[in-house]
MARTORSE-839288 format. One record per residue (C-alpha): residue in one letter; y, x, z. Coordinates in steps of 0.02 Angstrom, whole numbers, padded with zeros to 5 digits, always signed. Layout:
REM MARTORSE-839288
aYXZ...
***
This chain:
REM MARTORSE-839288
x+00403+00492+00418x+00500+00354+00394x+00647+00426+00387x+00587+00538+00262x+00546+00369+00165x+00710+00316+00193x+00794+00459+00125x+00680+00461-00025x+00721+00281-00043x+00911+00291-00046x+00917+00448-00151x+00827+00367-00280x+00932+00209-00286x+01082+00320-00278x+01037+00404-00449x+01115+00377-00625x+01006+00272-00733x+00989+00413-00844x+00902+00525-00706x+00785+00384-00630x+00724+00361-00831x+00705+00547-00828x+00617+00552-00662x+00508+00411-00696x+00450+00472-00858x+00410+00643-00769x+00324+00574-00642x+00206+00477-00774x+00179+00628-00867x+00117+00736-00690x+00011+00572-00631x-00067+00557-00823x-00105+00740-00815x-00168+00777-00654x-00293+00621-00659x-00320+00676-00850x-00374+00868-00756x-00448+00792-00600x-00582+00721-00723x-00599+00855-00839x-00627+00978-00663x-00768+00877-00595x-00837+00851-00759x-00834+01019-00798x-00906+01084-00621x-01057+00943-00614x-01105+01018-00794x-01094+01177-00732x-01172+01158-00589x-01315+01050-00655x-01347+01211-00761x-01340+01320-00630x-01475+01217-00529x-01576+01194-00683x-01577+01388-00711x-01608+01426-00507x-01770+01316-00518x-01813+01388-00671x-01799+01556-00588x-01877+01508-00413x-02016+01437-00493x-02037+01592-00594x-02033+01669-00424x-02133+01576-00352x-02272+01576-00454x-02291+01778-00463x-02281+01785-00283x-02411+01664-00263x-02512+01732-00389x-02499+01899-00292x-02547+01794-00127x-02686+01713-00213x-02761+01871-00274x-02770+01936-00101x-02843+01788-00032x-02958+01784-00147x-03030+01957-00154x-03016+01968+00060x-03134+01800+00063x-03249+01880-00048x-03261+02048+00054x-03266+01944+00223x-03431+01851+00136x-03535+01985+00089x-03700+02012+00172x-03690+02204+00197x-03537+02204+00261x-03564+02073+00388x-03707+02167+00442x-03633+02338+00467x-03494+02250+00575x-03602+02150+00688x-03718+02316+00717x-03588+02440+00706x-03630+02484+00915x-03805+02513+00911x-03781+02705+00881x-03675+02852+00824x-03777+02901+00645x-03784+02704+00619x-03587+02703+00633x-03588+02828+00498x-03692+02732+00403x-03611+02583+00444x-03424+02657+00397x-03504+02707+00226x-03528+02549+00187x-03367+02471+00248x-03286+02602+00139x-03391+02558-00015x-03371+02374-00005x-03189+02376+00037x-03142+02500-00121x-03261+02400-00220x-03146+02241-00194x-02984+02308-00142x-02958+02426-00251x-02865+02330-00395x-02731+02234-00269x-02558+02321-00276x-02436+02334-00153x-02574+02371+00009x-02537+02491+00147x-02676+02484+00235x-02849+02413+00255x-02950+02383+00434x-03094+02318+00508x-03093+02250+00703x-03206+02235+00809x-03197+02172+00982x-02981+02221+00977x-03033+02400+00904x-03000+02476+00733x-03169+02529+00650x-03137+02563+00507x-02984+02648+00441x-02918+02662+00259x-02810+02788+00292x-02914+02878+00451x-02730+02845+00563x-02758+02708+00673x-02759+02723+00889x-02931+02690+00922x-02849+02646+01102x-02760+02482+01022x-02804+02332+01078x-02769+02213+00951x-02827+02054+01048x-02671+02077+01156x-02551+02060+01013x-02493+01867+00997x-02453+01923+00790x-02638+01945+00799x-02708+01822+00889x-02605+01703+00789x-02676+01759+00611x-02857+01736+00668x-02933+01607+00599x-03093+01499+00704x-03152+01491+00513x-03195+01606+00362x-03006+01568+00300x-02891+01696+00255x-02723+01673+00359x-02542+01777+00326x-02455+01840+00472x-02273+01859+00447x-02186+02024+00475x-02239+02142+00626x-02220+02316+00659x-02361+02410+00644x-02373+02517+00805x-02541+02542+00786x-02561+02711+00694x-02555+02893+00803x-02389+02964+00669x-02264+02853+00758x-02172+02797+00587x-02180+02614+00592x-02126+02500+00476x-02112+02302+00459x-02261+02260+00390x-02343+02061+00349x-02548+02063+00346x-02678+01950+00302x-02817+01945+00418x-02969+01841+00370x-03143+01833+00521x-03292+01915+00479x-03447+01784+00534x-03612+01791+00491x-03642+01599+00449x-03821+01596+00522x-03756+01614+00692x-03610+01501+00791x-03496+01577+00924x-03356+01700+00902x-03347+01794+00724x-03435+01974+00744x-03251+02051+00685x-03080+02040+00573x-03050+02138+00409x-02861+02163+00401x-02750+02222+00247x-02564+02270+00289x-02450+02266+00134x-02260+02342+00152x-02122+02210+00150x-02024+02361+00038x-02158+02339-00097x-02159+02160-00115x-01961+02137-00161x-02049+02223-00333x-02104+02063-00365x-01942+01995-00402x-01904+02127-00497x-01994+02031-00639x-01894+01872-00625x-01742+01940-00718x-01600+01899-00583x-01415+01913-00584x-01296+01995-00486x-01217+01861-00428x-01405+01784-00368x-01497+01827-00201x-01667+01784-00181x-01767+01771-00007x-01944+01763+00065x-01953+01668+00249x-02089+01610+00333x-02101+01504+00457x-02016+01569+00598x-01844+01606+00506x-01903+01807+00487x-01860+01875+00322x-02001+01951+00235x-01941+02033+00060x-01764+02035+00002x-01680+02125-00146x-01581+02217+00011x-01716+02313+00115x-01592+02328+00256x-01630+02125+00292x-01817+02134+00281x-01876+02100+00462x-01727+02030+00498x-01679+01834+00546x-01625+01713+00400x-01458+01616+00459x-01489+01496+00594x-01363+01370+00524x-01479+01363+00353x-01653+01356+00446x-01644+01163+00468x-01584+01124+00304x-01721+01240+00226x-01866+01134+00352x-01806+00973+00300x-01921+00976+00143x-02047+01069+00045x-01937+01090-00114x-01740+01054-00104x-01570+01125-00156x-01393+01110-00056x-01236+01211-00061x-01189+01330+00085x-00989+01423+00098x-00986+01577+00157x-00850+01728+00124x-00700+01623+00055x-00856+01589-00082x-00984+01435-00122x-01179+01471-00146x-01289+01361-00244x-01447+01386-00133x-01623+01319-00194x-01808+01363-00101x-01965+01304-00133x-02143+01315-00006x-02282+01409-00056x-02457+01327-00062x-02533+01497-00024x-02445+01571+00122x-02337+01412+00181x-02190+01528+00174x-02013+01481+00090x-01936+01569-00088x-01748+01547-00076x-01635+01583-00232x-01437+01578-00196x-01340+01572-00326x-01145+01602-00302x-01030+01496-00401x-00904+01599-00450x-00922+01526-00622x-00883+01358-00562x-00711+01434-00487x-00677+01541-00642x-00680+01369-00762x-00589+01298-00628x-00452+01422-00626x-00434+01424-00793x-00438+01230-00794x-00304+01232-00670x-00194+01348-00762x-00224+01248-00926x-00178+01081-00829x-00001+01166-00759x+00059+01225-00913x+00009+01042-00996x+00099+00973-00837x+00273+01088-00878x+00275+01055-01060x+00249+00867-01048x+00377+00849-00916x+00500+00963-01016x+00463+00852-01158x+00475+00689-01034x+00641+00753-00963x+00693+00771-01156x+00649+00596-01227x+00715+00522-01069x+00868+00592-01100x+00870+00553-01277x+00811+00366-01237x+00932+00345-01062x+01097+00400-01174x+01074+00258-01277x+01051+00148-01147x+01176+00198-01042x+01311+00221-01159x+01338+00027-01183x+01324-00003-00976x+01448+00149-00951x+01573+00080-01098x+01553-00101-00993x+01571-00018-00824x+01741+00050-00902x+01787-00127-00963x+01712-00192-00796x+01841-00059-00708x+01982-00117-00807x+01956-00294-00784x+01964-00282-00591x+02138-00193-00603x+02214-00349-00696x+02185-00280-00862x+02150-00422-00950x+02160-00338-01135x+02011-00213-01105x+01881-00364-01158x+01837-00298-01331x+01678-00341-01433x+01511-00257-01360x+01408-00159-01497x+01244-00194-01549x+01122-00331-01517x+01018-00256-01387x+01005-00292-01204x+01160-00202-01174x+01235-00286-01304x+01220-00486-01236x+01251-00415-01066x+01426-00352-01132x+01468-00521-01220x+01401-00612-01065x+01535-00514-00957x+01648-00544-01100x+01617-00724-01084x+01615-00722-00868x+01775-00634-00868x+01868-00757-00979x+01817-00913-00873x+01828-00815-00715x+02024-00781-00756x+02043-00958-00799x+01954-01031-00642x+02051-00922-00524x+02218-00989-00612x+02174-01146-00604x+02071-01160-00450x+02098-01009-00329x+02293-01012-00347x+02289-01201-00327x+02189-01190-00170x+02315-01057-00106x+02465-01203-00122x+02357-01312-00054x+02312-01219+00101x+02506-01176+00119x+02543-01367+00105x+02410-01392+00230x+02499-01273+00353x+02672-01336+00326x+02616-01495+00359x+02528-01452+00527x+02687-01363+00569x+02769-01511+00526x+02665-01616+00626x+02654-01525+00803x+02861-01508+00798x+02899-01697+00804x+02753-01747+00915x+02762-01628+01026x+02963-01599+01033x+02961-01787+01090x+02830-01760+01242x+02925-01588+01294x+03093-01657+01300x+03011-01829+01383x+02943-01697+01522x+03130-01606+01526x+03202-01749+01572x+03077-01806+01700x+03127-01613+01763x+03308-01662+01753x+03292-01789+01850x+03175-01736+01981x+03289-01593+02031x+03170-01452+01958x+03284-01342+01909x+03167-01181+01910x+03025-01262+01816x+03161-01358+01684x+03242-01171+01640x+03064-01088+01617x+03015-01237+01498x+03178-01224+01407x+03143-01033+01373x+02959-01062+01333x+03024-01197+01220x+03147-01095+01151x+03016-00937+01122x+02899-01069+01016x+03030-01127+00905x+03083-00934+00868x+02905-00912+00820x+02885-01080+00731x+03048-01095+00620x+03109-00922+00624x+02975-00804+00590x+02910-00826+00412x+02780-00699+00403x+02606-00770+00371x+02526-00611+00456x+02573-00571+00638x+02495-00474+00775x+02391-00529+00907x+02519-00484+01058x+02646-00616+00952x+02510-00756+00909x+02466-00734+01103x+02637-00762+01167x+02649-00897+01055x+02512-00971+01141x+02564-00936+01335x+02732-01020+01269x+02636-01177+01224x+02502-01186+01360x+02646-01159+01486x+02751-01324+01404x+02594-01417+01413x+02554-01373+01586x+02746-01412+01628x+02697-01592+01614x+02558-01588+01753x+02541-01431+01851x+02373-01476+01918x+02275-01553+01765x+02229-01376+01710x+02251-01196+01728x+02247-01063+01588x+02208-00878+01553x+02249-00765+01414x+02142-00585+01403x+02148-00483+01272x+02113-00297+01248x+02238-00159+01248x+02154-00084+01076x+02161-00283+00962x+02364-00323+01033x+02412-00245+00883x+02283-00303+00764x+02350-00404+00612x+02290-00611+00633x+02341-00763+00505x+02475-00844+00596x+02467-00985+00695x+02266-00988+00685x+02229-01006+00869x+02334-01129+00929x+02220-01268+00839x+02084-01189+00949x+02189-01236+01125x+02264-01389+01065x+02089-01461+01030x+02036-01390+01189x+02189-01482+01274x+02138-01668+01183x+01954-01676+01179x+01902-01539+01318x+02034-01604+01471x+02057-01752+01406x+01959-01833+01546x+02017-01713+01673x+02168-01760+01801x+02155-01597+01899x+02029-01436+01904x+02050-01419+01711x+02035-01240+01648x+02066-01155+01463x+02031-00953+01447x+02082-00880+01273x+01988-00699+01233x+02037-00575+01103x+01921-00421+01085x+01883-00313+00942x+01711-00267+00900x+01687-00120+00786x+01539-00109+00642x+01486-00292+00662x+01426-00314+00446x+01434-00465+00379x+01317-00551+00519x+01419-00664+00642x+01347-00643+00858x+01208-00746+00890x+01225-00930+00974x+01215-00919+01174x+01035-00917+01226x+01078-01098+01344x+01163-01268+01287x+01205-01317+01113x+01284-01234+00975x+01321-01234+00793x+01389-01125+00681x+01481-01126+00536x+01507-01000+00401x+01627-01006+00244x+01553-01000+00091x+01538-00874-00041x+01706-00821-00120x+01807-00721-00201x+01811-00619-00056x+01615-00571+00002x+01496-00452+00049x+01602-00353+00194x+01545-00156+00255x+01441-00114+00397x+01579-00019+00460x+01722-00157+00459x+01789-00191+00622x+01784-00373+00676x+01901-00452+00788x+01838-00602+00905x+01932-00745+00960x+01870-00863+01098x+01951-01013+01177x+01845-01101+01329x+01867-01216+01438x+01779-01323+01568x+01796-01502+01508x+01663-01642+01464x+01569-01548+01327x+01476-01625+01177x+01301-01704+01150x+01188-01638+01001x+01225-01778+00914x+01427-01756+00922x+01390-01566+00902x+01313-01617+00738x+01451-01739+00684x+01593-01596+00698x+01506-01480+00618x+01466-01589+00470x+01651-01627+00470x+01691-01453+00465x+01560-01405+00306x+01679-01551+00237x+01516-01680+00224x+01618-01778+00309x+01802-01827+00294x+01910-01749+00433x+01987-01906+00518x+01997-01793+00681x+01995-01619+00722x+02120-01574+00560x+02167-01431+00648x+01997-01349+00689x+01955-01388+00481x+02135-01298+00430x+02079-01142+00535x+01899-01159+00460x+01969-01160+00269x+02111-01053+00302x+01981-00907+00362x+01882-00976+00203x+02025-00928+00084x+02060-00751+00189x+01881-00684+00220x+01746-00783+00119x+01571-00779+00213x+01637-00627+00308x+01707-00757+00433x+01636-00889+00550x+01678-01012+00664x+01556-01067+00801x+01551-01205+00939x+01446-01188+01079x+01459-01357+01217x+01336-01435+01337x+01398-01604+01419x+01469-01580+01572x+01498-01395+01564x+01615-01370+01432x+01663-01308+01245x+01661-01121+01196x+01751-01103+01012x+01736-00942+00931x+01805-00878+00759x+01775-00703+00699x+01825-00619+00542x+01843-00420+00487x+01994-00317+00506x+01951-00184+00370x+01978+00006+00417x+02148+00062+00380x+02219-00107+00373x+02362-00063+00507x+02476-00171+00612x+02568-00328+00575x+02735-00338+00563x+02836-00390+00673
***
């Protein structure tokens, strides 16, 4: 991912003006637009949907109060008939013998057309007594069928005169074998003079495929549904007979018993259902409307559609005023990158007058400005620090001939004297290599292999004097002998190494010089060594600044094993070296500090590292640009 960021990141900053204006005012437009459609969706579907709900419990109440009504009726008439004297009395005598039974059924039939006759809807209507069928509406019930044993039964009997509805059932109970689901309302018959168990039960069985009638009146749509479910979960009338009987879905059963009255939205088929229910007083049994809301997705699909075509035309229209509006912007920056361009080829005569007063406009004439003083401080500064530096070398060259000529030929004599004829001739030719190098060879660049031998030339005359006051090594790698260095820039490094390092020593002394090359170091110099005390010391910003992350850098390191510095003389050189501080000693570490000042800027750096008693590690580093080649020899 965050490379992905990354990538983003640096494409963007790698644009033309003209496109990030473009891009930026596109990306306003879709972010403007989609928040502007985001709103105008959910606004859109909580109307909707607020209408939807409103029109559901419109339509469930509608519902509800016509089945209810129905209920009610039932109830009603079925507590009247369960109270009436004659009937009472032909149930609780109905054994006492066979003409009384056909008196007794007379009257049951009587009575129970008398009340029943106006309720619609009703299969069937019994009498019970003692788990038997005694009376028969329809003269086809077992008389073998024990209705005691049937837990639907049991369940619907009430211990009072109170009419109870028993949810679907088959009815099993008639000799033609055609059951259907069925729900019945069975109310006791008791005679209320007497306590103990009622004398019998009148029961009236009404078809679950008659009932869905009922809705019929309700005026639904076809994209509604509308349920009846008790309290088990069974459904008992639905607009599709193949359900009635069936379960309602067990994931809805808890949401529906979580309240008398509610409403909550269900997903199903790819598709999202509005679903309100409400309890009947009557039969405690649940009315559940569902309402699909494919209007909801057809606004939103058409809201969507209207929302992408705004999107393309406003970022058409963005991409064209940015366009518009980034030309004129980036016609002055383009005509000053050109100026710009010619400027850092030496072409002093492209400065002409920027147009316009705008932004663009003072920038140009600020560059105009810059560009003039910048020519005149480099002629008058840069070029004068360049002599300056080259007076500076001179006169270190100048310096180290005299002074040390007179010790060398002080030690060749000693030689001469002493009979050393071996060590005399390999000082004369080491003597004789470092004035080649010195007077001869006039080239300010050399390579390291040359600048090395230089140095083995030197440490080997200064060694000549006292073979066992120090030893010396010179490493460098096979891949940096070639590699292009500022002439004479390490032998500053030794020679301070020789005076302030050693300069206690009178035997055991030790100098190493290392050359390596390390490739893709930036603009960041190595870190100080984790132990003793360092400082470091970076040019500062120049002409010549901000180097690659691929330039190679080469890495030059004199050691050696003498007294070392405290923190407080650590601090004092470097001060000296920032040039806080004049430079009555140590001239020659300063030259090599400026003269890397003058070649590299802040690309370069020279470090100290010393801890008393262990020694001084000097370090410069400074880039060697790809493609620069090999020095000249």
């Amino acid at each position: 991912m965050r490379r992905v960021l990354d990538r983003i990141r640096t494409g963007y900053r790698d644009l033309l003006l003209k496109r990030k204006i473009a891009l930026a005012f596109s990306l306003m437009a879709v972010f403007l637009l989609v928040v502007q459609g985001t709103v105008i969706y959910n606004i859109s579907e909580r109307v909707i949907r607020n209408e939807m709900e409103s029109a559901a419990k419109q339509t469930i109440a509608q519902s509800s109060l016509n089945i209810d009504s129905y209920f009610q009726e039932i109830k009603t008439i079925i507590q009247l008939t369960a109270n009436n004297r004659t009937l009472i009395d032909s149930v609780e005598h109905y054994d006492s013998s066979y003409y009384d039974q056909i008196r007794y059924n007379e009257n049951l039939q009587n009575i129970l057309i008398q009340y029943t006759y106006m309720i619609p809807y009703v299969d069937n209507i019994l009498v019970i007594r003692q788990g038997r069928a005694i009376y028969d509406k329809n003269s086809s019930s077992r008389k073998d069928y024990d209705f005691d044993d049937k837990a639907w039964f049991a369940e619907g009997v009430s211990p009072l005169v109170k009419a109870s509805f028993v949810g679907p059932h088959r009815n099993d109970y008639y000799y033609d074998g055609m059951t259907t689901n069925v729900v019945s309302v069975i109310i006791p018959v008791r005679d209320p003079q007497k306590q103990g168990e009622p004398e019998g039960e009148i029961m009236i069985d009404i078809d679950l495929r008659k009932i869905t009638n009922l809705f019929g009146r309700i005026g639904l749509g076809d994209d509604q549904d509308i349920s009846i479910v008790d309290k088990g979960g069974r459904i008992i009338a639905n607009r599709d007979e193949r359900s009635i009987g069936g379960q309602y879905a067990a994931e809805q059963l808890s949401r529906l018993g979580a309240s008398e009255n509610g409403t909550y939205t269900v997903k199903g088929g790819g598709v999202s259902s509005l679903v309100v229910y409400s309890t009947s007083a009557v039969t405690g049994w649940k009315t559940v409307i569902s309402t699909k809301m494919t209007k909801i997705a057809q606004v939103a699909g058409d809201v969507r559609f209207t929302a992408l075509l705004t999107i393309a035309a406003a970022i058409l229209l963005a991409a064209a005023i940015s366009v518009f509006v980034s030309s004129q912007i980036t016609k002055g920056l383009i005509r000053l990158k050109k100026r710009m361009d010619a400027l850092s080829r030496g072409n002093e005569s492209a400065l002409a007058p920027a147009e316009g007063n705008d932004e663009v406009g003072m920038l140009g004439r600020h560059f105009d400005r810059m560009a003039q003083q910048l020519n005149q401080l480099i002629n008058e500064n840069y070029i004068a620090k360049i002599k300056q530096q080259e007076a500076e070398l001179s006169a270190l060259q100048a310096k180290i001939n005299p002074h040390f000529l007179n010790n060398t030929l002080q030690s060749l004599h000693a030689m001469a004297v002493l009979d050393r004829t071996r060590e005399l001739e390999t000082t004369i030719e080491s003597l004789g290599r470092l004035f080649d190098y010195v007077l001869y060879d006039s080239g300010d660049i050399v390579r390291v292999d040359d600048e090395l031998q230089y140095l083995a030339s030197y440490l080997q005359i200064q060694q000549s004097r006292n073979a066992k006051r120090f030893d010396y090594a010179i490493e460098a790698e096979a891949s940096v002998r070639r590699t292009p260095v500022p002439k004479l820039l390490v032998q500053p490094l030794v020679e301070n190494a020789l005076i302030h390092g050693l300069d206690a020593l009178r035997t055991g002394g030790y100098i190493r010089v290392e050359v390596e090359l390390e490739a893709g170091a930036g603009i960041e110099p190595e870190t100080a060594a984790e132990t003793g005390t360092a400082a470091e010391t970076r040019t500062p910003a120049g002409a010549r600044t901000g180097a690659a992350a691929d330039e190679e850098r080469i890495l030059i390191r004199v050691s050696d094993n003498g007294e070392g510095m405290s923190e407080e003389r650590l601090a004092w050189v470097t001060a000296m070296l920032e040039g806080e501080m004049p430079a009555a000693k140590s001239i020659g570490l300063r030259n090599v500090r400026d003269r890397l000042q003058l070649l590299h800027g802040d690309r370069a750096f020279l470090r100290i590292e010393s801890r008393p008693g262990e020694g001084t590690v000097l370090t410069i580093g400074f880039p060697i640009p790809a493609g620069s080649g090999n020095a000249n020899t």
